[in-house]
C-alpha positions as CSV (number, residue, x, y, z in Angstrom):
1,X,127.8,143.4,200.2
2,X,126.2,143.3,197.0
3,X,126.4,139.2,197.2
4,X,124.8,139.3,200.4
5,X,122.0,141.5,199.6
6,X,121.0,139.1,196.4
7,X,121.1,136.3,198.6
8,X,118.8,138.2,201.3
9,X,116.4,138.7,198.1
10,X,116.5,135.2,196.6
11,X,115.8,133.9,199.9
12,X,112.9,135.9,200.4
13,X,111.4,135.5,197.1
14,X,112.1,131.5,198.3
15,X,110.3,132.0,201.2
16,X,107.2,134.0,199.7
17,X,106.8,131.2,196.8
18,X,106.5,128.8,199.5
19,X,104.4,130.7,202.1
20,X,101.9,132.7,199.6
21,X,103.1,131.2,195.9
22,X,102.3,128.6,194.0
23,X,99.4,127.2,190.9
24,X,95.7,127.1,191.6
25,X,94.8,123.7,190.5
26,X,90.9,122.5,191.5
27,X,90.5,118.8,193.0
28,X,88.2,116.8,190.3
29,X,87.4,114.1,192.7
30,X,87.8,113.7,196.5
31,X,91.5,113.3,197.4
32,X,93.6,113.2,200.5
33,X,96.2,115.2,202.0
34,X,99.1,113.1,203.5
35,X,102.2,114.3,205.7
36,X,104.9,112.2,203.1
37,X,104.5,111.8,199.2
38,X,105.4,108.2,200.1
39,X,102.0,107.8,202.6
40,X,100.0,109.8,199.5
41,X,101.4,107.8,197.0
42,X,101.0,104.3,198.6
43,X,97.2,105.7,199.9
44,X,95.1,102.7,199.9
45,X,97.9,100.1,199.2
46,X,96.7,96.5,200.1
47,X,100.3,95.1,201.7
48,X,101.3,98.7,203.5
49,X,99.8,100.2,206.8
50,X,97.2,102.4,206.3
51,X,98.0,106.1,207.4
52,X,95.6,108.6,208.6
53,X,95.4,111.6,205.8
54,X,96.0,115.4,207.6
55,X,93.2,116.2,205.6
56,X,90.8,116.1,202.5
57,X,89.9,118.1,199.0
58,X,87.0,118.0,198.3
59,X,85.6,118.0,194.3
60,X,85.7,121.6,193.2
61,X,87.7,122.6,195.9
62,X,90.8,125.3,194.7
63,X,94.4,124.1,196.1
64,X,97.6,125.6,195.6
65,X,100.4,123.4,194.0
66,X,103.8,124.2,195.5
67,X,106.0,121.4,194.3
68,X,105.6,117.9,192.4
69,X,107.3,115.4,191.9
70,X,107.5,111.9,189.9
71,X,107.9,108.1,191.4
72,X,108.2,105.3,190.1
73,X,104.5,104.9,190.3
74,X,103.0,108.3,191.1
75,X,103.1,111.8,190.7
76,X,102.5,113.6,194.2
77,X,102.0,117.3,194.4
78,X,102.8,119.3,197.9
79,X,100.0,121.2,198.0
80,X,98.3,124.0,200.3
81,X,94.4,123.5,200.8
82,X,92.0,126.6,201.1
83,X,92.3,125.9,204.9
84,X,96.3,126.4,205.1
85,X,96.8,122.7,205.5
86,X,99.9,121.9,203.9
87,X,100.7,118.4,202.9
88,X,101.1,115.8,199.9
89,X,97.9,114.4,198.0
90,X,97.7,112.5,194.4
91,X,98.5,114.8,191.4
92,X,96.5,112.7,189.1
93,X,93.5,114.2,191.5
94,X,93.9,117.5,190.6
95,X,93.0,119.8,187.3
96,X,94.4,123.3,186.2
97,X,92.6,126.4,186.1
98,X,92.3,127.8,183.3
């Protein structure tokens, strides 16, 4: 029982962090917000298909960092604009609060 109920509050605390959580970083240029890390990462590439961003930060705008993660060539950040829009943009767009 006991196991159960810590599970039941790890998942929820899970759930909150990903619904309501996460750092307030502010977009220092214009960036986009793509629906894979791969299409945010490869943004602009010469020799890929261009794909349509879900939506954009603009400078100054606050966003809310969920998860990042490195590639071989980019650091991507899931992120959560102001207008609930959740997808990946360009970490190397983004600045912390302080």
């Amino acid at each position: 029982m006991v196991v159960l109920i810590g599970t039941v509050v790890a998942l929820s605390a899970a759930a909150y962090e990903l619904y309501f959580g996460g750092r307030i970083v502010v977009a220092q240029k214009r960036a986009s917000v793509f629906n894979s890390e791969y299409a945010a990462a490869y943004a602009g590439a010469l020799n890929r298909p261009a794909v349509p961003p879900l939506a954009s930060i603009e400078a100054g705008e606050p966003v809310a960092v969920i998860w990042e993660t490195y590639g071989k060539d980019y650091w991507a950040c899931y992120v959560r604009t102001s207008e609930g829009v959740r997808g990946w943009a360009l970490c190397t767009s983004l600045r912390m609060v302080a």
